[in-house]
C-alpha positions as CSV (number, residue, x, y, z in Angstrom):
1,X,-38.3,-34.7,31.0
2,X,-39.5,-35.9,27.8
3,X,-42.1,-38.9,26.6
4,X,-44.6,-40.3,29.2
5,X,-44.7,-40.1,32.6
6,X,-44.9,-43.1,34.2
7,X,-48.7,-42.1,36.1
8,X,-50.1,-40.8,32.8
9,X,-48.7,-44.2,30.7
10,X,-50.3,-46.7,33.1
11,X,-53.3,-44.8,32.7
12,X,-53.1,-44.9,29.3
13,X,-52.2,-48.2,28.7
14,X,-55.6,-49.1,31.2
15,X,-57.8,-47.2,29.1
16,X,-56.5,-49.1,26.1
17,X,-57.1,-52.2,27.6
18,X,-60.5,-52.0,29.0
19,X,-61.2,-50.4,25.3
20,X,-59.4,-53.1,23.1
21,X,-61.1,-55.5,25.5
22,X,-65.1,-54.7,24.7
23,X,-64.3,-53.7,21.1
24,X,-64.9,-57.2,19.6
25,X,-67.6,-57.6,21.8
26,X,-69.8,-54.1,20.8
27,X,-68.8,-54.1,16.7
28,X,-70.2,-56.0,13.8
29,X,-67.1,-55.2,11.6
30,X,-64.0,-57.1,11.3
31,X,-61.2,-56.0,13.5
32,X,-63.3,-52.8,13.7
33,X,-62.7,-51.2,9.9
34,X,-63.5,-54.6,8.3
35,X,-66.3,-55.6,6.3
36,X,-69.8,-55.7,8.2
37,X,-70.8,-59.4,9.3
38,X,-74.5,-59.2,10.7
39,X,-74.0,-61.4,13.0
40,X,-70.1,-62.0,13.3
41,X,-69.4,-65.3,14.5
42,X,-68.3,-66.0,17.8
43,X,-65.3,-67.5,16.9
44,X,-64.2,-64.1,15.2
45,X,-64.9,-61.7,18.3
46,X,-62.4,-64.1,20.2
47,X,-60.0,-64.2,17.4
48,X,-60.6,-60.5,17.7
49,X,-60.1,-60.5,21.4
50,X,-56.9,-62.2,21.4
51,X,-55.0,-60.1,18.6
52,X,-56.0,-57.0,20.6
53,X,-54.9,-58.3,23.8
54,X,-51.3,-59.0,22.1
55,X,-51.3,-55.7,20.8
56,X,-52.0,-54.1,23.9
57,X,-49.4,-56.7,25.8
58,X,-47.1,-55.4,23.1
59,X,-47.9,-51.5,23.9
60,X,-47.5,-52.1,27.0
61,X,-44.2,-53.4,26.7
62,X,-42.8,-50.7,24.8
63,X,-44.1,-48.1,27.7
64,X,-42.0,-50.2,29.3
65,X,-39.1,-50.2,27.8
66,X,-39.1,-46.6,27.1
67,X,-39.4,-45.9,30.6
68,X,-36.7,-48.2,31.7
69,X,-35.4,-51.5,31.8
70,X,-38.1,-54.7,30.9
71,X,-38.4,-57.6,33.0
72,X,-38.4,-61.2,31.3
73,X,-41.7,-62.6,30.1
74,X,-42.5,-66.0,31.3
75,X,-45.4,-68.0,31.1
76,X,-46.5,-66.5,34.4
77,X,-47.2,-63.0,32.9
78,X,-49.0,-64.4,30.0
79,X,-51.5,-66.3,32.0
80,X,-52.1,-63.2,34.0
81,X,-52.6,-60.7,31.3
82,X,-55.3,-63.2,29.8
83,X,-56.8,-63.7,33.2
84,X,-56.6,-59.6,33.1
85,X,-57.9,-58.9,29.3
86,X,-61.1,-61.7,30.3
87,X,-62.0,-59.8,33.5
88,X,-61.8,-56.1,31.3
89,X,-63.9,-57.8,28.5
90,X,-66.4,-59.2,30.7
91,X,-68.8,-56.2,30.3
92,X,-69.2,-56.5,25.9
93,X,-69.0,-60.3,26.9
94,X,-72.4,-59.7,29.2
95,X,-74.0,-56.9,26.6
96,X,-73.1,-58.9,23.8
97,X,-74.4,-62.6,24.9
98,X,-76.4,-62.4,28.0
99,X,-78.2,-58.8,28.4
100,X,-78.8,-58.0,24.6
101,X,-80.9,-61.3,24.2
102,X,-83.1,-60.4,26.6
């Protein structure tokens, strides 16, 4: 059987997430490559925060539909995923704004 298996691709796409989640919260740069802003804005980490989570929606989505058929996204799954992506950021969020400080 080629590509993923479905075990190893929710995995994966966990990993991803949790990852894709903090990185706006632990990196000065811009999208991660981007120029160095000492300190970035908060404004930008969210910006950051919500094209990552629509990359990894859209990752997941194609595990999806290269495993098998894809179920209709409503407004329902949305709220979820960002319900999900907050609670997985939660930890850069805490390092970032509350423990670092201190």
């Amino acid at each position: 059987m080629g590509g993923l298996i479905p075990g190893w691709s929710v995995a994966l796409l966990l990993v991803v997430a949790v990852v894709a989640a903090n990185l706006p919260f632990l990196s000065e740069r811009l999208f991660a490559l981007g120029p160095r802003r000492a300190p970035k804005a908060f404004w930008w980490r969210v910006l950051e925060w919500l094209v990552y989570s629509t990359l990894v929606a859209l990752l997941g989505r194609a595990i999806e539909s290269h495993l098998g058929q894809t179920s209709p996204v409503r407004w329902e799954f949305v709220a979820v995923w960002v319900c999900v992506m907050a609670t997985l950021a939660f930890p850069g969020f805490v390092w970032r704004h509350l423990r670092r400080g201190a």
